[in-house]
Residue, then its C-alpha position, 0 to 999 in steps of 0.5 A: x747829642x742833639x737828639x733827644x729821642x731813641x734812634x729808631x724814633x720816626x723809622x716809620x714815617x721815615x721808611x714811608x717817605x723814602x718808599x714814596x721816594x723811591x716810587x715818584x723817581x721810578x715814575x720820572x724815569x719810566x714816564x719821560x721829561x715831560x713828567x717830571x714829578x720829581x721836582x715836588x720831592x722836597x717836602x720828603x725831607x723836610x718832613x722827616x726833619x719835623x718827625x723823626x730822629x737825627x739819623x733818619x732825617x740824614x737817611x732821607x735826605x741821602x735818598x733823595x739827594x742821590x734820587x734827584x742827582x739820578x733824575x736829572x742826569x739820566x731821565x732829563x736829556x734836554x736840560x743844558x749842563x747848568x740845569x742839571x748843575x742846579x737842580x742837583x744842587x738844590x737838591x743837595x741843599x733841601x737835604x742838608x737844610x732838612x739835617x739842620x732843621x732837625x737838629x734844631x728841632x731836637x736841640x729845642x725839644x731837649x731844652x723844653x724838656x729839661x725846662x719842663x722838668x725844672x718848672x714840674x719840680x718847683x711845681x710839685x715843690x710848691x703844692x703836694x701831689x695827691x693823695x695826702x696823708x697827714x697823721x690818721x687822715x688822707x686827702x685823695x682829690x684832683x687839682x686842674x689849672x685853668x691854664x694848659x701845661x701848668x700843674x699849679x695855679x690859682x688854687x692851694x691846699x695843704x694838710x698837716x699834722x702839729x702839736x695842734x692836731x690835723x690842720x688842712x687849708x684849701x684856698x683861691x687865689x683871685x685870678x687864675x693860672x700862673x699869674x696867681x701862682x706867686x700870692x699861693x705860694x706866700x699864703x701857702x708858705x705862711x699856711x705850713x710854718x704857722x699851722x706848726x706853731x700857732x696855737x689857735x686858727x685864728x693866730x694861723x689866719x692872721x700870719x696868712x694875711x700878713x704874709x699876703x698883705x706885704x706881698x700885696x705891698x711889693x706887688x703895689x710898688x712894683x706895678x703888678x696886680x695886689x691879690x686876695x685869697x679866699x681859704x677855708x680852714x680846718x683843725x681837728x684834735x682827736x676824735x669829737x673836737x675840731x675847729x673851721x673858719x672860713x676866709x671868705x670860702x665856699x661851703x665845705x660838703x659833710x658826708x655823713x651816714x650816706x647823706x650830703x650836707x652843705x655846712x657854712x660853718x665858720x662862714x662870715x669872714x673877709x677873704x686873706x688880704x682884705x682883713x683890715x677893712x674889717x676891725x673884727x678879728x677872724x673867730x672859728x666856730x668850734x665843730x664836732x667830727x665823728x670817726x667815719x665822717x667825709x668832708x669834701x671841700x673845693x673852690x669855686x672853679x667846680x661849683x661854678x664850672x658851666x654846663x653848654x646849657x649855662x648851668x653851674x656844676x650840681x655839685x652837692x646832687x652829684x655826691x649824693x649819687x655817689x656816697x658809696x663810692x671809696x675817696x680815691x673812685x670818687x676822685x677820679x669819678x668826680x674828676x670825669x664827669x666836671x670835665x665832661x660836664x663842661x665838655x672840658x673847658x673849665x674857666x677857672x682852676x679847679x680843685x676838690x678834696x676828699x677828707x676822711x680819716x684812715x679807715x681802721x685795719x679790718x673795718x668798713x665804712x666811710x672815714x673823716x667827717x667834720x660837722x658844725x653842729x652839735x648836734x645832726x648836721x642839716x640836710x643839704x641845701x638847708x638854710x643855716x640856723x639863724x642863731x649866731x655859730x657857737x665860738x668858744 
């Protein structure tokens, strides 16, 4: 059936153009031949092919069909014979050009969207919608590709529950959009298998670079760009004991007793797919998270999303206003005001995750938070401590 839409689709756009019809052939036959405003009539149909459904694209082309025949016949006594001839049949083949124009038109419609629900599918197949959910935790966030029409891009996340405890990954993929898509999937594939298996972060990080270094060697033999990703990851086991390394990753964000802290834990690392100029392994830095914790985590295409005055997204000022809001209202607020910020023009993809664990039945107050320090986590915008991390 070519058409996709329901039958009344378009009535009324239809009914205003066989109204409009109707009105020009009572003023053709009223006003006299030396009027013959008729002749224009023909955008009538055409319009009706590109707006609404099958059957009232024919209804319009009927009309005007029948209504030109009329006009030329009766309202146009000087035309010869082969005159009318032609003008009746070029009226007759506006109305069948418009009836064919719109089953094509449907037919592609129908074929887009059965496209677009393949491309959704492996979509969401590929990255998790949000919120997550992983053991006690949740992840609510919001992910924007830079590129319109794609749910994925640039950008991964995952969270999940092991042997091992919470592990979550948030990564960039250097590039944007869908040509960034294929080096996500392979680290976001060897992120899953390996968070399930792998004992330390460290063992998780080094299945990632491989899996993106022969990826990156396909891509050379094939001629296409090589790829690297910067990941930032987490582990926590229990209550007061986790783990962060960061792959070359923007800080995380740390809400704790309604204050910010922009925390580098783990920080020093090169990104997935650039390990072997280093001969230093990866190493995590040991961290301590307190039950009623925050992490917000992001890639670069939020902290680095310009305002029209050309500055960068305030990101760490902005959660500082809004602590008291709950995970799934920050999101959405968060969400709101990047977009208007950037009056809707991001560059990069984007994406931000609010981490905390599920708050208990008949308790208030904030949820996960991961800390890297021992002790008080630092104010935000303070400078790292300049001894070396912890590493156990």
């Amino acid at each position: 059936m070519p058409a996709t839409r329901p039958p009344d689709s378009g009535r009324y756009p239809a009914l205003l153009l066989i109204l409009a019809v109707l009105i020009v052939t009572v003023l053709d036959a009223t006003t006299g031949p030396e009027l013959h405003i008729s002749a224009f009539l023909g955008v009538a149909p055409l319009v009706a092919a590109l707006r609404c459904s099958f059957r009232w694209t024919l209804v319009v082309g009927a009309v005007y069909a029948v209504c030109l025949t009329y006009v030329d016949i009766l309202t146009v006594p000087d035309w010869a014979p082969a005159s009318r001839v032609v003008g009746i049949f070029g009226a007759f083949l506006v109305a069948l050009f418009s009836v064919v124009l719109c089953r094509t038109r449907l037919q592609r419609e129908a074929l887009h969207a059965r496209t677009r629900l393949v491309a959704d599918t492996v979509q969401r197949a590929m990255l998790r919608e949000l919120p997550l959910r992983a053991g006690p935790f949740e992840a609510f966030g919001f992910y924007v590709s830079a590129q319109e029409g794609a749910r994925v891009g640039g950008d991964i996340y995952e969270a999940v529950e092991t042997p091992h405890g919470l592990r979550l990954m948030i990564g960039d993929v250097q590039g944007k959009g869908m040509p960034a898509i294929g080096a996500g999937l392979e680290v976001l594939a060897s992120f899953r298998e390996a968070a399930h298996y792998q004992e330390s972060l460290e063992s998780v990080a080094e299945r990632m670079e491989r899996a993106l270094t022969r990826y990156n060697t396909r891509s050379a033999e094939q001629g296409t760009d090589e790829r690297f990703v910067t990941a930032l990851l987490m582990e926590v086991r229990g209550q007061e004991d986790g783990r962060v390394l960061s792959c070359g990753h923007i800080p995380y964000y740390l809400v704790r007793d309604a204050e910010v802290h922009e925390r580098t834990d783990g920080e020093g690392w090169l990104p997935l797919g650039l390990g072997t100029l280093s001969g230093e392994p990866r190493r995590s830095v040991r961290v301590h998270p307190r039950p009623d914790d925050w992490v917000v985590l992001c890639t670069d295409g939020v902290t680095e999303a310009r305002g029209r005055d050309g500055e960068f997204y305030p990101l760490g000022d902005r959660l500082a206003a809004w602590t008291e809001l709950e995970p799934a209202e920050l999101a959405r607020t968060l969400r709101a005001d990047l977009e208007e910020f950037t009056d809707g023009d991001l560059k990069d993809d984007a994406t931000a995750l609010i981490i905390r664990r599920t708050p208990v039945a008949g308790t208030t107050g904030k949820s996960l938070r991961t800390d890297g320090a021992a002790d008080a986590a630092a104010p935000r915008r303070q400078a790292p401590p300049p001894s070396a991390p912890r590493i156990n």
